[in-house]
C-alpha positions as CSV (number, residue, x, y, z in Angstrom):
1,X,14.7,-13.9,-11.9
2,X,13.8,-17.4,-12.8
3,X,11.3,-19.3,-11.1
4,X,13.5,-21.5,-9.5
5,X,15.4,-18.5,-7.9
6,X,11.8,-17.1,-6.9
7,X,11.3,-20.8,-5.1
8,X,14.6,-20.6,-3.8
9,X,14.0,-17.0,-2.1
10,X,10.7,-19.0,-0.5
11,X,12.4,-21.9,0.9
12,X,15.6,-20.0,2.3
13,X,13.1,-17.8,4.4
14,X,10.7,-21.0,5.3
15,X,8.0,-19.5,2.9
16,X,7.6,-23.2,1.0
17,X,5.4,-25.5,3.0
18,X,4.3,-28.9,0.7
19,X,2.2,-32.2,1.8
20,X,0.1,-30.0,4.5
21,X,-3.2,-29.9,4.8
22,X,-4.2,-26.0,4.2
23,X,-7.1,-23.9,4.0
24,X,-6.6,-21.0,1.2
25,X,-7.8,-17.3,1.9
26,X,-10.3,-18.4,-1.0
27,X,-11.5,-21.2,1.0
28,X,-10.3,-24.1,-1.0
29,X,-8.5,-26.6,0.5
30,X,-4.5,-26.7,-1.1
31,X,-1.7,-29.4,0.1
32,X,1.3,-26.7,-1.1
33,X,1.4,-23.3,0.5
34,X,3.6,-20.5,-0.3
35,X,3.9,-17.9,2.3
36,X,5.1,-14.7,0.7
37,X,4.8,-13.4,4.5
38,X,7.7,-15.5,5.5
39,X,10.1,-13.1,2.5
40,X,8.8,-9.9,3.5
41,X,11.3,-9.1,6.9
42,X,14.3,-10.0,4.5
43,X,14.4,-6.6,2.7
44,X,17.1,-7.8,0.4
45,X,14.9,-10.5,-0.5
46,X,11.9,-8.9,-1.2
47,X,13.9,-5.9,-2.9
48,X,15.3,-8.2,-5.6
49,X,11.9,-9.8,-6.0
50,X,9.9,-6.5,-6.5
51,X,12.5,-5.3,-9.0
52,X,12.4,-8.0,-11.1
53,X,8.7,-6.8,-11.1
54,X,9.5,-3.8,-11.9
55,X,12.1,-4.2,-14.7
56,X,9.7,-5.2,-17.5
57,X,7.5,-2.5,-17.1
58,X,9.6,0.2,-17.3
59,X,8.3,1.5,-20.1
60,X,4.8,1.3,-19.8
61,X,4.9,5.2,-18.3
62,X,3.8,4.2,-15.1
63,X,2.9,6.8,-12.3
64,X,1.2,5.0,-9.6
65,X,1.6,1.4,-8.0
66,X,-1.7,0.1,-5.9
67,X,-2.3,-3.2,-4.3
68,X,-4.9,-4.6,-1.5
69,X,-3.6,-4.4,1.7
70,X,-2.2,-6.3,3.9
71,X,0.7,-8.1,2.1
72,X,0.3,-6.3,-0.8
73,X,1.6,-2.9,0.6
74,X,5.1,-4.4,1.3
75,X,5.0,-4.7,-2.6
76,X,3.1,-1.9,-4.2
77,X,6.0,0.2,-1.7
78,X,9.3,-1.4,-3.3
79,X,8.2,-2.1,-6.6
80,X,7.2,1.7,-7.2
81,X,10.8,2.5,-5.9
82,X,12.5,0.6,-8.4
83,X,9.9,2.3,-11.1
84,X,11.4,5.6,-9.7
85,X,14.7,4.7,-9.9
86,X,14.2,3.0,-13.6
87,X,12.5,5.1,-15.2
88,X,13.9,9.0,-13.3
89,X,10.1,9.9,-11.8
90,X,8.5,10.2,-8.5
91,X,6.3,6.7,-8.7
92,X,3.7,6.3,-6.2
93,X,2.4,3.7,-4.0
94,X,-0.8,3.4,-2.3
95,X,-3.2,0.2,-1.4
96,X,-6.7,-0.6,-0.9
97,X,-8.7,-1.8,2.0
98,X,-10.7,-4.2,2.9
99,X,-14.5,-3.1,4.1
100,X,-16.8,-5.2,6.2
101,X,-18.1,-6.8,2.9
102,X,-14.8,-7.8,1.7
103,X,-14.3,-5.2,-1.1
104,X,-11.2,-3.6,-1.8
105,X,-11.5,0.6,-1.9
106,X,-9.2,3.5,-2.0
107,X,-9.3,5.3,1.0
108,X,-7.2,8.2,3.2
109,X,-7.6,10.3,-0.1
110,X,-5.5,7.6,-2.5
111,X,-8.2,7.8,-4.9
112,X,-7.2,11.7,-5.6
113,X,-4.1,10.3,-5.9
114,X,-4.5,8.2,-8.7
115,X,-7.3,10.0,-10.6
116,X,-6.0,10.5,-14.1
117,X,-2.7,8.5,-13.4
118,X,-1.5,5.5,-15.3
119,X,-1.9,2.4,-12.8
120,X,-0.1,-0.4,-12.0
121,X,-1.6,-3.2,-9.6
122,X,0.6,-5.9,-7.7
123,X,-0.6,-8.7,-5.9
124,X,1.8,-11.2,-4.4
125,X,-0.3,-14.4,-5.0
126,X,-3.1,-14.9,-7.3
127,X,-5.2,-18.3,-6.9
128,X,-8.9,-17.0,-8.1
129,X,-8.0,-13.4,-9.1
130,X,-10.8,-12.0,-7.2
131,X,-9.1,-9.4,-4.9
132,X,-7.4,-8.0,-8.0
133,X,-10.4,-8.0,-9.8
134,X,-12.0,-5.5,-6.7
135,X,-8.7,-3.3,-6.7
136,X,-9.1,-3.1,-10.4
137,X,-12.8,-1.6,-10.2
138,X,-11.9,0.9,-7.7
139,X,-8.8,2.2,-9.5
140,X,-10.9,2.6,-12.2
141,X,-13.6,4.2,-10.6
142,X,-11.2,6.7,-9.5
143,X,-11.0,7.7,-12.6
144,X,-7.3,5.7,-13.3
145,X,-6.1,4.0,-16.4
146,X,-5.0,0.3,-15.5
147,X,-1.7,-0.5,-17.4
148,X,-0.8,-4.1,-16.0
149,X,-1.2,-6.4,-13.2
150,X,1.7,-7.8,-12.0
151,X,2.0,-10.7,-9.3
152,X,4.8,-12.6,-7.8
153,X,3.0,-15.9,-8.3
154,X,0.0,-16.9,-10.4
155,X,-1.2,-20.7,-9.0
156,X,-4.5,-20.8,-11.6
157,X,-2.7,-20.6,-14.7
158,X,-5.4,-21.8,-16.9
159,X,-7.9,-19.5,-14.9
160,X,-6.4,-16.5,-13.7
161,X,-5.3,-14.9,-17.1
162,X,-5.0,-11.4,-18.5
163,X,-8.3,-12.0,-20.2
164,X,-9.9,-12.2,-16.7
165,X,-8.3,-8.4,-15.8
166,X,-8.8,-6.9,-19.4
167,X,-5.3,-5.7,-18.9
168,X,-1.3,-7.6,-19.3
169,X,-0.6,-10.1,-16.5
170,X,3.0,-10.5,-15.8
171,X,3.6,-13.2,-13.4
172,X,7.0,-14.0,-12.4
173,X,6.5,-17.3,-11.8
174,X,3.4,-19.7,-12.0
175,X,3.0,-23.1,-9.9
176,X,-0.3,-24.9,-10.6
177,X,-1.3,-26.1,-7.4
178,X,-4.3,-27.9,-7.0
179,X,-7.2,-26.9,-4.6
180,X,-10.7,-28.6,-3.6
181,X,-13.7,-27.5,-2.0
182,X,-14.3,-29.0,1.2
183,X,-16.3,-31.6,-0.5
184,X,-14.1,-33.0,-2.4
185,X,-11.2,-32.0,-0.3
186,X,-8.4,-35.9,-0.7
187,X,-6.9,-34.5,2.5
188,X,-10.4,-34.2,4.3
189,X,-11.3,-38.0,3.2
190,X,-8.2,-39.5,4.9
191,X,-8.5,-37.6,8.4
192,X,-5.5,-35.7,7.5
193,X,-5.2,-32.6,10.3
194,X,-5.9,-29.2,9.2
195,X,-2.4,-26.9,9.4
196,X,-3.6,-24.3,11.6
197,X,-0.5,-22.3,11.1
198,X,-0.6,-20.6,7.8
199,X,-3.8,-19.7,5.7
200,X,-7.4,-19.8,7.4
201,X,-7.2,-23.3,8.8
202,X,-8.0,-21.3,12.3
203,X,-10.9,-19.9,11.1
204,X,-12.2,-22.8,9.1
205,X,-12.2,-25.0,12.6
206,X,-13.8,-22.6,14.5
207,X,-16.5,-21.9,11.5
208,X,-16.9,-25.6,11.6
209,X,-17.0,-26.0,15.2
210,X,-19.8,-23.6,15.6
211,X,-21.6,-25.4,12.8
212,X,-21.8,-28.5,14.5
213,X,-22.8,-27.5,17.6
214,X,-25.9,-25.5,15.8
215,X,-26.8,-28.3,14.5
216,X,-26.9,-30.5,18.0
């Protein structure tokens, strides 16, 4: 699957949004979105994506697929059935969760799963890498062996490398789309409104809200 097909899959399912004003999960301010939610109820869609994720690493001797819930589960779940069906073994797939303090851990007794298993961990969007990053320390401290990361779009390039996971990073596409921190934010400068649709715009205006009137 070319990148282009990979786009195409976005904006067929309305999961392409360009010259809005968004707020990323990270907290940087982006003007493209891609919203992988918009793909996931097309299960043909997000089959064919997920096993052109699988494909090339069939032969890495994979036994388990994890990824950070919530997005991620639709993912880690189709990509380790293609696995199965490539490769002739029983793939699992399990996820991470999110605690009060924003880490990613293994819970419901998936880290007994994947103790002493050969890993795999999917994300669908990277932009700083950091949720990975917490997945990848508690699959390890589970006592797993990361193989790969694999993502369905890397948007930091020149950031968010395998260097920065110590393990392969397949993406199967990339799109460099600049961000800003509210500082610095073009879109914030001009007065342009905050898309409270997609990403945390919702949460950045009432954060802000309740800001400004502490400070009345």
């Amino acid at each position: 699957m070319t990148r282009e097909q990979l786009l195409d899959i976005l904006r067929e399912t309305g999961g392409y949004i360009s010259g809005s004003h968004i707020v990323a999960t990270s907290g940087k301010h982006i003007d493209t979105y891609l919203n992988k939610d918009a793909i996931y109820p097309h299960t043909k869609s997000i089959s064919s994506v997920c096993l052109a994720m699988a494909e090339p690493l069939a032969k890495d001797q994979i036994d388990a697929v994890v990824a950070p819930a919530l997005g991620g589960i639709v993912l880690s779940q189709w990509i380790a059935h293609h696995l199965s069906q490539l490769t002739g073994k029983d793939v699992l797939a399990v996820y991470t969760e999110k605690t009060p303090d924003k880490d990613q851990i293994l819970t419901r007794g998936y880290d007994q799963l994947v103790c002493g298993k050969r890993v795999l961990v999917v994300e669908d969007i990277l932009t700083t890498g950091g949720s990975v990053i917490k997945v990848l320390n508690s699959v390890r401290k589970a006592g797993a062996e990361v193989v790969a990361v694999s993502v369905m779009f890397n948007r930091n390039p020149k950031a968010v490398t395998s260097e920065l996971f110590g393990v392969p990073l397949h993406a199967l596409a990339e799109i460099d789309v600049p961000s800003w921190d509210e500082a610095d934010c073009p879109m914030c400068k001009s007065g342009q409104e905050i898309n409270t649709t997609v990403g945390k715009g919702r949460e950045y205006l009432a954060q802000k809200t309740q800001r400004e009137r502490e400070m009345v």
